[in-house]
N, C-alpha and C positions, 0 to 999 in steps of 0.2 A: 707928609709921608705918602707913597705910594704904597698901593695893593701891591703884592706877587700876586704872579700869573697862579701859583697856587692857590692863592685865597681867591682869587675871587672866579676859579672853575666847581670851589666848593661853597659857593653862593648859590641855593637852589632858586632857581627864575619860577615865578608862581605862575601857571596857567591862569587862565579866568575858567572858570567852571559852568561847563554846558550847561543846561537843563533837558534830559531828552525831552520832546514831544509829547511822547506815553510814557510813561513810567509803569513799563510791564508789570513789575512786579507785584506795582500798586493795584493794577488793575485784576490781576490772575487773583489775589488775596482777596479784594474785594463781592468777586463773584466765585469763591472757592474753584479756580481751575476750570471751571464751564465755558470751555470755547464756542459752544454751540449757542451760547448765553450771549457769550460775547460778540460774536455773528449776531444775535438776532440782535441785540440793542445798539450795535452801527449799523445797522438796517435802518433802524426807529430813527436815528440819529440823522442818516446821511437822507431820509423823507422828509424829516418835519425840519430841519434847519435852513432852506429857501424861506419856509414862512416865519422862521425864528426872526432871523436878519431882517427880513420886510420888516417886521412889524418895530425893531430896535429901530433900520432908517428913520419907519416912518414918526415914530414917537421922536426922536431927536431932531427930524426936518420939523417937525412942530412946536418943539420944544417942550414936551409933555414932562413932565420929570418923573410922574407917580406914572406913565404908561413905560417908559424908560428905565428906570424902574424895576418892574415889573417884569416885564421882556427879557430884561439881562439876568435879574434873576432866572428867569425859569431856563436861558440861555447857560448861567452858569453852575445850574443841577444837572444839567446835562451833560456839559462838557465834564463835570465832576465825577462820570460815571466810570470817566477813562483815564484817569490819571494825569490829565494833560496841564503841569504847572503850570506853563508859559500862556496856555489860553482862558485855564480857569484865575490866573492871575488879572489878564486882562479885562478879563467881565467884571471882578470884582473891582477894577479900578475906574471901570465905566457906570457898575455901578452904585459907588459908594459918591459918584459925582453925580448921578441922578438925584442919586438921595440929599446931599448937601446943596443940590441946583447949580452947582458949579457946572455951567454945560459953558464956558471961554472954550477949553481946548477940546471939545466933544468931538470935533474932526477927527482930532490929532486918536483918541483913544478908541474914537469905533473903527478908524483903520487898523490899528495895533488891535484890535479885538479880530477883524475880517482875516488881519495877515494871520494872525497864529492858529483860529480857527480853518483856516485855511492847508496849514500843513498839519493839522489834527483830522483833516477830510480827506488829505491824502491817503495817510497811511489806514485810514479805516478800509476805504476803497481797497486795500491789498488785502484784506483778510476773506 
């Protein structure tokens, strides 16, 4: 049997579903609407995350796992302060593989950590 053209115009095609970046709304609820709040902690943010990332490199060029760890932990309270799925997923994937010593694809997940932190540093910088 073939489709008519009718059925299958009323086939709805499923997008794949973004994730924004920030999830404003996450973020406005969680500091009740305080933009000034929110300025000041992408401040805190966009200062102390050179030395966040140092210290992830350098615990994973040595293979540390409890400083790796550790690092991403405190990497990803941070990034959880802005809503940002896609990067606080990451951390949690880099480090739930510290925690289990699975460091095989550790490249692969602290790039995927750098890239989406990365467009999380963008958009702080615009506010």
């Amino acid at each position: 049997m073939f489709k008519t053209a009718d059925r299958m115009e009323s086939t709805p095609v499923q997008q794949p579903t973004r994730l924004p970046v920030i999830d404003w709304d996450d973020v406005m609820n969680r500091i009740g609407g305080d933009m000034d709040f929110l300025k000041e902690l992408a401040g805190i943010f966009l200062e102390d995350y050179p030395m966040l990332i140092t210290n992830i490199r350098q615990a994973a060029t040595e293979s540390d796992t409890v400083k790796l760890s550790k690092a991403t932990h405190t990497l990803k309270g941070a990034i959880g302060n802005f809503g940002a799925p896609l990067a606080h997923a990451a951390a949690v994937s880099l480090e739930t593989a510290a925690d289990e010593g699975a460091l095989g694809n550790i490249d692969n997940a602290l790039s995927g950590l750098e890239s989406e932190v990365e467009k999380v540093i963008e958009v702080l910088k615009e506010l």
